[in-house]
C-alpha positions in Angstrom: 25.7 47.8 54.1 29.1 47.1 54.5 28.5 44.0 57.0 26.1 42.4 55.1 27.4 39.6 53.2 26.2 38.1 49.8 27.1 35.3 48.0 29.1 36.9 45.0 30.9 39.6 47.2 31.9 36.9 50.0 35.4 37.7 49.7 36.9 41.2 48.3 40.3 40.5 49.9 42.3 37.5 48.6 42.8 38.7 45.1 46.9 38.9 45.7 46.8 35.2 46.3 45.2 34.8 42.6 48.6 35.2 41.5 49.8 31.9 43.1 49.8 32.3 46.6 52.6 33.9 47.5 51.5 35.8 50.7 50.7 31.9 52.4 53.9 29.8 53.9 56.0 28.1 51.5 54.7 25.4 50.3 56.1 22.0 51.5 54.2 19.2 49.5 56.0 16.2 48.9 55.5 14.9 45.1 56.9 11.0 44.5 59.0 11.1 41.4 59.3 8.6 38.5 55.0 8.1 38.6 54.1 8.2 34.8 51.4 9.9 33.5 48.4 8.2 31.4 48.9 8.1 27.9 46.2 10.4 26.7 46.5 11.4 22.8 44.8 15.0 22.8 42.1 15.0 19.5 42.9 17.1 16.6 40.9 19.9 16.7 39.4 19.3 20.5 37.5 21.8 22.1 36.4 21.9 25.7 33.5 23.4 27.9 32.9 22.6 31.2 30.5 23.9 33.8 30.9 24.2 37.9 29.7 25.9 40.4 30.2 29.6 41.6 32.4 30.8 43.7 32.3 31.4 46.8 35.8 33.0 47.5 36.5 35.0 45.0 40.1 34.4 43.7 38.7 30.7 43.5 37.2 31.7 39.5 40.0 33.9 38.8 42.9 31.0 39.7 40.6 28.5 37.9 40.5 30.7 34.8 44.4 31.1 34.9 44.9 27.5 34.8 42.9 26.6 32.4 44.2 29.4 30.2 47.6 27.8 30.8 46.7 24.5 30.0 45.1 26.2 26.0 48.6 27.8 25.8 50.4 24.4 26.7 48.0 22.0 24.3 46.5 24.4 22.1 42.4 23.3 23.4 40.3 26.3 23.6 38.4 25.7 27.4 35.4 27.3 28.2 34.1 27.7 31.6 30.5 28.9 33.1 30.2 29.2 36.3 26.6 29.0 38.0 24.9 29.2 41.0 24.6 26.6 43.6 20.7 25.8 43.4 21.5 25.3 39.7 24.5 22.6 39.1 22.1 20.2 39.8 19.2 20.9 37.3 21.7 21.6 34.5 23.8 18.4 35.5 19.9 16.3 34.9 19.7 18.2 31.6 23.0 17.6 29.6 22.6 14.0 31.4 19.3 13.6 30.0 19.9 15.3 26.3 23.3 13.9 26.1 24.6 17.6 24.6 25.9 20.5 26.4 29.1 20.5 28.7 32.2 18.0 28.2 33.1 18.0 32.1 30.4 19.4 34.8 32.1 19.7 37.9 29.2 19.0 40.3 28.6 18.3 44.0 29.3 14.9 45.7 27.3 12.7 44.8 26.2 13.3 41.5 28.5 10.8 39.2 26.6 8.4 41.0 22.9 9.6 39.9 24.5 9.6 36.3 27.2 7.0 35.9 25.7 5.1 32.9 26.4 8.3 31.2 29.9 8.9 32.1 33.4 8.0 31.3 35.7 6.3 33.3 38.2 8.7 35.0 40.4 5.9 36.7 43.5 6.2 34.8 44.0 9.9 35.3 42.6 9.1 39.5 45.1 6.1 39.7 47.7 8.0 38.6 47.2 10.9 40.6 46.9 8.8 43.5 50.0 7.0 43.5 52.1 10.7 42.2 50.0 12.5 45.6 49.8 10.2 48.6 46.2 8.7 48.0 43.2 9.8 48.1 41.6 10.9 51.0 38.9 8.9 52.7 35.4 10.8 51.1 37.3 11.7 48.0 37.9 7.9 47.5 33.9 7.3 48.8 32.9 10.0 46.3 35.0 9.3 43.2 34.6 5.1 43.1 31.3 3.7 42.2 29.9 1.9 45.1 31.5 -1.5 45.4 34.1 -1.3 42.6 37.4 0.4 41.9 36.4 2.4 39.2 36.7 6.2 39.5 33.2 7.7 38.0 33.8 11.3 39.5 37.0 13.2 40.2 36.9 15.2 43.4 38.3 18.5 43.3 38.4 19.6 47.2 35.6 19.2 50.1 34.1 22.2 52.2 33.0 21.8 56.0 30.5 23.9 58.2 31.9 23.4 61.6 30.8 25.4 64.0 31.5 29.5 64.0 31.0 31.1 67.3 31.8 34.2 69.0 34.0 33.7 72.0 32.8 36.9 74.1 29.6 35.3 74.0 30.2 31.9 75.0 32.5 32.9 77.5 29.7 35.3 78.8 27.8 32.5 79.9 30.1 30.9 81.2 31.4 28.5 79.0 35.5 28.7 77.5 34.3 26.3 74.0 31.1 25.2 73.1 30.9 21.6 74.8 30.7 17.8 72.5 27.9 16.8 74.7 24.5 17.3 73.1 23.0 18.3 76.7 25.8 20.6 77.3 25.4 22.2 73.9 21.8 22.7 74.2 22.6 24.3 77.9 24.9 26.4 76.2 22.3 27.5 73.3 19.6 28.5 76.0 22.0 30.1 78.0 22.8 32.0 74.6 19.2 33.0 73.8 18.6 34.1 77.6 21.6 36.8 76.8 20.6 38.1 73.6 22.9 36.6 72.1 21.2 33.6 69.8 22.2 30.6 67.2 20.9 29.5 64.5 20.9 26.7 62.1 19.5 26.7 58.6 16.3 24.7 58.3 15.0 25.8 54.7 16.5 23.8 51.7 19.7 24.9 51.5 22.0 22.3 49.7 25.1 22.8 52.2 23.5 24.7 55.1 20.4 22.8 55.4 21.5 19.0 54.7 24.5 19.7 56.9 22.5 20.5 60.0 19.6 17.9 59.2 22.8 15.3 58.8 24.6 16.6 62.0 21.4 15.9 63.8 20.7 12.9 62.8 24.1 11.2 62.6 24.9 12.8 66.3 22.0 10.5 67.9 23.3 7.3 66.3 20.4 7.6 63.3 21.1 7.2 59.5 18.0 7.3 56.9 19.6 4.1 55.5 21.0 0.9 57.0 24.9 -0.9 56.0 22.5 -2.2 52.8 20.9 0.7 51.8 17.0 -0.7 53.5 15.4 2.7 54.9 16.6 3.1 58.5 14.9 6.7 59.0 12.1 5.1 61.4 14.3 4.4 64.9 14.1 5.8 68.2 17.8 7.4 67.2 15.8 9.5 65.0 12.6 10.1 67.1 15.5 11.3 70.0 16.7 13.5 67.2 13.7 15.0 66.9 13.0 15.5 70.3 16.2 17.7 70.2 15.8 20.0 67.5 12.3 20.3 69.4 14.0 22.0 72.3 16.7 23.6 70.5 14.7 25.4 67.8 13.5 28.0 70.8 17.1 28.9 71.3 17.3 30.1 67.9 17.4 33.6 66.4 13.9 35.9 66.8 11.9 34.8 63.6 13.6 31.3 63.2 15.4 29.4 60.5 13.0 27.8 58.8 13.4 29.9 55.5 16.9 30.3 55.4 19.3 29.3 52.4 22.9 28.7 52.3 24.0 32.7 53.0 21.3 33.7 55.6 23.5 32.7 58.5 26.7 34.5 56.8 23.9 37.5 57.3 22.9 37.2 60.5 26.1 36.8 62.0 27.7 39.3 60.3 24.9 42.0 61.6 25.5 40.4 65.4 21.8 38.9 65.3 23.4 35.3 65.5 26.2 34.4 67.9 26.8 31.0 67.0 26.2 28.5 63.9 28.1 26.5 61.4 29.4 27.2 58.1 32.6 27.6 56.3 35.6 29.5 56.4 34.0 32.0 53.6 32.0 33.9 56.5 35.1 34.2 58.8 37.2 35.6 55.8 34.7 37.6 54.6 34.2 39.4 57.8 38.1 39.3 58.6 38.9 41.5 55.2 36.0 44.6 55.9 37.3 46.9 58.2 33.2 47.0 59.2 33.0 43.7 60.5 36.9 42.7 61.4 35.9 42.9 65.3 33.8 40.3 64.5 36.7 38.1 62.8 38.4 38.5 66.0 35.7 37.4 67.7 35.5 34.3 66.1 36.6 31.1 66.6 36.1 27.3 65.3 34.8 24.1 66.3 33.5 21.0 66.0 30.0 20.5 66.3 29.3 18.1 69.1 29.5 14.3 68.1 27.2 13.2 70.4 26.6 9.5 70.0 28.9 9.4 66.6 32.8 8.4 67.0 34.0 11.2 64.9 32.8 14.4 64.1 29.5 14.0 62.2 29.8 16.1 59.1 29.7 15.5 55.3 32.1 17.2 53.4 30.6 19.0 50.1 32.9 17.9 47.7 33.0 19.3 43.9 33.2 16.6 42.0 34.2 16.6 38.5 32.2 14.2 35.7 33.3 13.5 32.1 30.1 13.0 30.2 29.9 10.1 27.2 29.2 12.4 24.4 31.8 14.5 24.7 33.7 14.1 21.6 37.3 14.8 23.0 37.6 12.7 25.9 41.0 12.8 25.6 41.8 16.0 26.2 39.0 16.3 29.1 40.8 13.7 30.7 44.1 15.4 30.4 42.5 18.8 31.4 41.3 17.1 34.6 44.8 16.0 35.3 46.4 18.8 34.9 44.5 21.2 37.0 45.3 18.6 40.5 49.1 18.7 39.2 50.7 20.4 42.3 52.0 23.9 39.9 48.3 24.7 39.2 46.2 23.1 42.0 48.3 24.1 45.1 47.7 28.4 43.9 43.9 27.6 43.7 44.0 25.6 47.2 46.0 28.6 48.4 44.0 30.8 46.6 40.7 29.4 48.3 41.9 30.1 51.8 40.6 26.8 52.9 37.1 26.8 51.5 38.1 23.9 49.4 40.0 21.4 51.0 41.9 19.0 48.9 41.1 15.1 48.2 44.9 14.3 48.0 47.1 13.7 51.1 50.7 15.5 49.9 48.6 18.4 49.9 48.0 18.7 53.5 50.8 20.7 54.0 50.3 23.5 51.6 50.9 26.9 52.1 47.3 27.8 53.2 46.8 25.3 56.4 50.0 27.4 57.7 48.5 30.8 57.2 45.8 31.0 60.2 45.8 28.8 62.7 41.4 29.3 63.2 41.6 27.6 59.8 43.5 24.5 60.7 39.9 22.9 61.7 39.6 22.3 57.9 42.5 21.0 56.5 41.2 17.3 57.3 37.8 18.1 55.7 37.9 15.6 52.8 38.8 12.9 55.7 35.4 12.9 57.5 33.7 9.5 57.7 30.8 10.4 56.9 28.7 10.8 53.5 25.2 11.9 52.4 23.1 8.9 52.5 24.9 7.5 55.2 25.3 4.4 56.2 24.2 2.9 52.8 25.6 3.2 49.7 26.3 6.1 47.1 24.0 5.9 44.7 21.5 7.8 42.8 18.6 7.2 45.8 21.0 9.1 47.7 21.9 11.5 45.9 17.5 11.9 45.1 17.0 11.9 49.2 19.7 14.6 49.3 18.6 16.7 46.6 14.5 16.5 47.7 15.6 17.7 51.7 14.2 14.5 53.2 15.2 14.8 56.1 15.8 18.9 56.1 11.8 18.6 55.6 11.2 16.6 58.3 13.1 18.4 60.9 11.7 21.6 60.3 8.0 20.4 60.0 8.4 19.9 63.6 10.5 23.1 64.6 7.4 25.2 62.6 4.9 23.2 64.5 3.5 21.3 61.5 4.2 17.7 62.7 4.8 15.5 65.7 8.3 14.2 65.6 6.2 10.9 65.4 4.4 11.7 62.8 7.4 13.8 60.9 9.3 10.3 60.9 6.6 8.5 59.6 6.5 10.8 56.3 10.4 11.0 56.1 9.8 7.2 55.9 7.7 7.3 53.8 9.2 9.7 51.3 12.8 7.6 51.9 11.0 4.7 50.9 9.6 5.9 47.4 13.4 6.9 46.7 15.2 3.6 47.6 12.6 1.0 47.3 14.0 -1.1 49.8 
């Protein structure tokens, strides 16, 4: 059906942008001159693979490609890229971590540089320098690309992706509400009111590695509760997270007929494209997608964007998923990897993929917040700041591989939705969350 959307069709339209953006505004990044590049002696004879994740716009791979076919024709290094799916990054990151063999450069998600950072190469030359020629980095691209409590750059983050909320404005405004509100009570009101219409939310609850940890973080960090303390001790038993709990506990019945327990990272694109969800979070992939099929552009029109509410948080309590790009130890031309890595952030090949990306990616350097793309829509504007968010998996303790283990074994996606299916008292779902967090970071 023409309204169902799936993860490697999520954009058909776009394609005209692959050729460097040209349909956005003009670009008007501001570059500082005279900032000189690492000296970085290319091996004779390098070769290059590196590995990332899927797309989920589709000019994303076909930019990528381009540049870095451009950078073979400029150097002469042959660069191979595979692209894989979301669920599997992660296991193949373990594996060439583990064998030592396999990719020179993995671009993976967040936190993973600092699961393997004995077996990586320092990138801060190429970050330094790309700092000082691009404004800085942005606050969770520094958090994400420096080990924790050093200056040395371990990962290299390529661009961030928020869920904010994605809502249908004849709906909320049917029950009587002009925006969602950025109280928790008044958002819960609104959900009820939602579900008494027939018109429903829903948030994924299954172990979905944006979807999922994004709503179990938003829930969480919205009542004040972290799984770790400043230290990184296990803070996941508090009465923050017990009145987290308590919640979700009213809020699941507000969701969509058959509930979200099972859904993955697409099953809300899904539902709300087929009008059995009115209101949830995600990226701007779902409002493109639906904007660029004839079928479901009533819907785009529809839409709007948000901020979830922040609750008892200062800022709005979201975690950007950030790609983040590792050099591994036993690649034999880290040299050129290095330089590779450089030149795809250089503003003639990264601005056409941030274009081309119609803000799913948002980027970890500050000239580039005023690219072409954050002028194009105005419903997108809500993402340009993504890679700013003050807020990280494993929050508030440090990134490090415990986090990046809690994250990737749904600790705390688990124990919300043991008690939204019923399984477990919110007293006794913290308890087990506890006790999982506490295997992990043995503190």
């Amino acid at each position: 059906m023409a309204n169902i959307i799936t993860r490697r069709s999520i954009l058909g339209a776009g394609a005209a942008l692959a050729a460097g953006g040209n349909a956005l505004a003009q670009s008007a990044v501001q570059v500082a001159s005279g900032v000189a590049a690492p000296n970085l002696p290319i091996e004779s004879g390098a070769t290059l693979r590196m590995l990332r994740p899927v797309r989920f716009v589709a000019p994303d791979e076909e930019v990528f490609r381009a540049n870095c076919a451009r950078f073979t024709q400029q150097t002469g290094v042959q660069v191979r890229v595979d692209f894989v799916g979301w669920e599997d990054i992660n296991q193949q990151t373990a594996v060439t971590a583990n064998t030592g063999a396999g990719p020179d450069v993995i671009v993976g998600f967040g936190d993973a540089p600092h699961i393997y950072a004995g077996k990586l190469v320092e990138l801060s030359d190429i970050a330094e320098y790309l700092g000082r020629k691009y404004g800085g980095w942005m606050f969770a691209a520094d958090k994400l690309g420096k080990r924790h409590g050093s200056n040395n750059w371990i990962g290299l983050p390529f661009g961030g992706t928020a869920g904010p909320l994605v809502w249908r404005k004849s709906a909320v405004n049917q029950v009587g509400f002009q925006t969602p509100p950025n109280d928790l009570p008044g958002f819960l009101d609104l959900c009820r009111k939602l579900r008494q219409a027939g018109k429903p939310a829903g948030f994924a609850l299954g172990n979905a590695v944006g979807d999922g940890n994004g709503f179990a973080n938003w829930l969480m960090w919205s009542h004040g509760a972290s799984i770790t303390d400043e230290a990184g001790g296990v803070a996941v038993n508090s009465p923050q997270t017990l009145a987290a709990l308590n919640y979700l506990k009213e809020l699941y019945p507000t969701f969509v007929d058959g509930g979200t327990i099972s859904w993955g990272d697409i099953s809300n694109n899904q539902a709300y494209a087929a009008n059995n969800c009115w209101l949830t979070s995600n990226g701007v992939s779902l409002y493109f997608a639906l904007k660029n099929d004839p079928a479901t552009r009533p819907i785009a029109d529809d839409t709007e964007h948000s901020f979830l509410p922040f609750g008892a948080a200062p800022s709005w309590p979201s975690a950007p998923l950030t790609l983040n790009a590792m050099l591994f130890r036993h690649s034999r031309f880290p040299n050129a990897a290095k330089a590779l890595l450089a030149f795809l952030m250089e503003q003639p090949q990264y601005e056409p993929w941030l274009n081309a990306n119609l803000g799913y990616w948002a980027q970890p350097l500050n000239a580039y917040r005023d690219a072409g793309v954050w002028g194009s829509d105005p419903k997108i504007a809500i993402f340009r700041d993504t890679m700013n968010n003050r807020f990280w998996n494993g929050y508030k303790g440090p990134i490090s591989e415990a986090s990046g283990q809690a994250n990737a074994e749904y600790v705390l996606v688990q124990m919300f939705a043991s008690v939204a299916a019923g399984q477990a008292t919110p007293e006794a779902a913290m308890r087990e969350a506890e006790r999982r967090a506490r295997r992990i970071f043995r503190r």
